[in-house]
C-alpha positions in Angstrom: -24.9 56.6 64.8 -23.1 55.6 67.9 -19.2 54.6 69.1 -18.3 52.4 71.8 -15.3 52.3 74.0 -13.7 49.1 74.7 -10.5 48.2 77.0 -9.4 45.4 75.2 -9.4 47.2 71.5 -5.9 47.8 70.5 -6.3 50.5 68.3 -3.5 50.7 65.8 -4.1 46.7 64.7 -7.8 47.2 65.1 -7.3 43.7 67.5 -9.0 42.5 70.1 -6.8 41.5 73.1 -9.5 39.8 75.0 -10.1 37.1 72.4 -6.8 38.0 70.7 -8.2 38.1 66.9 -9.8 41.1 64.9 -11.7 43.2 66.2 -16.0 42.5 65.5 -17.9 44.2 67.9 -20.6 41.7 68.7 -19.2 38.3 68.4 -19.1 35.5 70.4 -16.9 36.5 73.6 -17.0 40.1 72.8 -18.2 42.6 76.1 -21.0 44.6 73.2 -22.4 40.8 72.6 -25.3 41.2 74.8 -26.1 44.7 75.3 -25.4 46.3 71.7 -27.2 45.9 68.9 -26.0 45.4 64.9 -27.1 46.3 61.7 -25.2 43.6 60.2 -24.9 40.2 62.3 -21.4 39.7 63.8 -21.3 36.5 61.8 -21.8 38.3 58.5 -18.9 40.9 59.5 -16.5 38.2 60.5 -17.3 36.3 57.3 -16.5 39.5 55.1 -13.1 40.6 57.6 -12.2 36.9 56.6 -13.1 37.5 52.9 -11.1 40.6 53.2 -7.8 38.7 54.0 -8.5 36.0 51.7 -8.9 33.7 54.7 -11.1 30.8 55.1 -12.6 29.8 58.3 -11.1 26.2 59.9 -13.7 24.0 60.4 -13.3 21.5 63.4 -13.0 18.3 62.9 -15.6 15.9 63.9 -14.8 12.9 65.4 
């Protein structure tokens, strides 16, 4: 098992200032993206932090 540090992880919200939302270690626009590797897929953690809230994902609109 391994930590990580990050300087854009606000730790009391658990929020990523960089990309101001949660905080996923892995996803799209995050510094870990492409030099840490998952047991889970980014996409699956989002999806249950979103699950979680009782959020949905927007979907864009398509012109």
């Amino acid at each position: 098992m391994s930590s990580f540090s990050c300087p854009h992880l606000e730790l009391g919200r658990d929020f990523c200032l960089k990309l101001k939302t949660d905080c996923v270690p892995g996803r799209p626009g995050c510094v870990l993206q492409d030099n840490s590797g998952f047991l889970f897929s980014a996409e699956d953690r989002i999806r249950d932090r979103l699950s979680d809230k009782n959020e949905t994902p927007k979907k864009k609109e398509t012109k």
